[in-house]
C-alpha positions in Angstrom: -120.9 2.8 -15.4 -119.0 0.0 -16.8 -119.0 -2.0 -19.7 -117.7 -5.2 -20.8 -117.5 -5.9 -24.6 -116.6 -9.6 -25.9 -115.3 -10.0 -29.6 -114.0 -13.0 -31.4 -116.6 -15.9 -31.1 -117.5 -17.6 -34.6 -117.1 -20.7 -35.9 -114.3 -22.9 -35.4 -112.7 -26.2 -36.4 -112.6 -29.0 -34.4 -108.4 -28.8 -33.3 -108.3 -25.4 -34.0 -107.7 -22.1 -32.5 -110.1 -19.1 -31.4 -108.9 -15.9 -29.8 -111.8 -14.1 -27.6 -111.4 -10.5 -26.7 -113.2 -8.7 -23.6 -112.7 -4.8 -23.6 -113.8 -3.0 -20.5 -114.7 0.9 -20.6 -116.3 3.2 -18.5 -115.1 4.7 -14.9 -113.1 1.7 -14.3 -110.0 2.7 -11.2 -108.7 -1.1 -11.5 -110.2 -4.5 -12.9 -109.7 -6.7 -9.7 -110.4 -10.1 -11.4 -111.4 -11.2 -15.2 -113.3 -14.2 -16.1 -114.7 -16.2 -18.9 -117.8 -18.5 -18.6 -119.4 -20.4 -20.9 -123.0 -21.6 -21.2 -124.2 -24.6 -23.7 -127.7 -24.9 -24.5 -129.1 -27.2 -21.5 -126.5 -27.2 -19.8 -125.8 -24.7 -16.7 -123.1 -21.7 -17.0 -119.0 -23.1 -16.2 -116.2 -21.1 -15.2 -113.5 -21.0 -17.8 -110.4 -19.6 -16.5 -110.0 -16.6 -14.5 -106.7 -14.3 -14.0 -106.0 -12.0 -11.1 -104.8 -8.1 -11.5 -101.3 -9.6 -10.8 -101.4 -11.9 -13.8 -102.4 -15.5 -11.3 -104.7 -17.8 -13.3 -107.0 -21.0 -12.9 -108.6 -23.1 -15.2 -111.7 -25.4 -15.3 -110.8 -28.9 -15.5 -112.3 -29.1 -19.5 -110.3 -26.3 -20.9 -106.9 -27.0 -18.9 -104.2 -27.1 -21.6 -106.0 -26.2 -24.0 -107.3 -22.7 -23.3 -104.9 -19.5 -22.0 -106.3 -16.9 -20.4 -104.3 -13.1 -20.3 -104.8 -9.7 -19.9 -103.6 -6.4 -20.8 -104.0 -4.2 -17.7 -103.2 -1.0 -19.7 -105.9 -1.3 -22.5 -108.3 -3.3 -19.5 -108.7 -6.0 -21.8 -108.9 -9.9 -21.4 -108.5 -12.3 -24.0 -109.0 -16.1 -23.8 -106.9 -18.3 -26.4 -108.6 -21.2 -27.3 -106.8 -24.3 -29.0 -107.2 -27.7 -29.6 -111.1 -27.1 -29.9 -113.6 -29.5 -29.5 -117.4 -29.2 -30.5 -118.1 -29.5 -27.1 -116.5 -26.5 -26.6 -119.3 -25.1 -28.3 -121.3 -22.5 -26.0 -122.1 -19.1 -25.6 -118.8 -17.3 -24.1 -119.0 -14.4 -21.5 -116.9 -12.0 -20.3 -117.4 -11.2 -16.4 -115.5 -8.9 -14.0 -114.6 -7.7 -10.5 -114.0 -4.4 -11.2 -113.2 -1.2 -9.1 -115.2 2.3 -9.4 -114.8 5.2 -7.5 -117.7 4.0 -5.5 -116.9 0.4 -5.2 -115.7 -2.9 -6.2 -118.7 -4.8 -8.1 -119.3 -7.6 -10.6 -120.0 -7.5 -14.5 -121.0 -9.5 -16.9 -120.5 -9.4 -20.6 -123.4 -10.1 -23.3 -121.8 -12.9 -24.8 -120.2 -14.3 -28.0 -121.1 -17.4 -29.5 -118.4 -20.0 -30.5 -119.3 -22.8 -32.8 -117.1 -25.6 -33.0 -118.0 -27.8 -36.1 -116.2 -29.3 -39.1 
């Protein structure tokens, strides 16, 4: 079994800077692809950014610029850099994965981590 663990959400200030964590364990063989969404109350789930095994990202149109998304392949952990915050950044962050077992390749999802951006 696999599990993803997100770390870092809290409260930020509005032009500031938040660094998310995501920590995979369990029978991983490879993480194929990492992403972050982010849900707002009312509002449906949005992709973030996503980054490939070989280190290729993409962004959503709201965070390009702003947010960086990296990962260490060695400790299977993503992290998502956040600056420049804006409260409408403000949403419930999760951690989701294509990752590879011995039995097959299948999706994840994190429990979540709430940022708040407020001054």
């Amino acid at each position: 079994q696999v599990q993803l663990v997100e770390s870092g959400g809290g409260l930020g200030q509005p032009g500031g800077s938040l660094t998310l964590s995501c920590a995979a364990s369990g029978s991983i063989v490879s993480t194929v692809m990492m992403a972050w969404h982010r849900q707002a109350p009312g509002k449906q789930r949005e992709l973030v950014a996503t980054i490939t095994k070989d280190g290729t990202t993409n962004y959503g149109d709201s965070v390009k610029g702003r947010f960086t998304i990296s990962r260490d392949n060695a400790k299977n952990t993503t992290y998502l850099q956040m600056n420049s915050l804006k409260p409408e950044d403000t949403a419930v962050y999760y951690c989701a994965g294509a990752i590879a077992t011995m039995a097959r390749v299948s999706n994840y999802w994190g429990q979540g981590t709430q940022v708040t951006v407020s001054s």
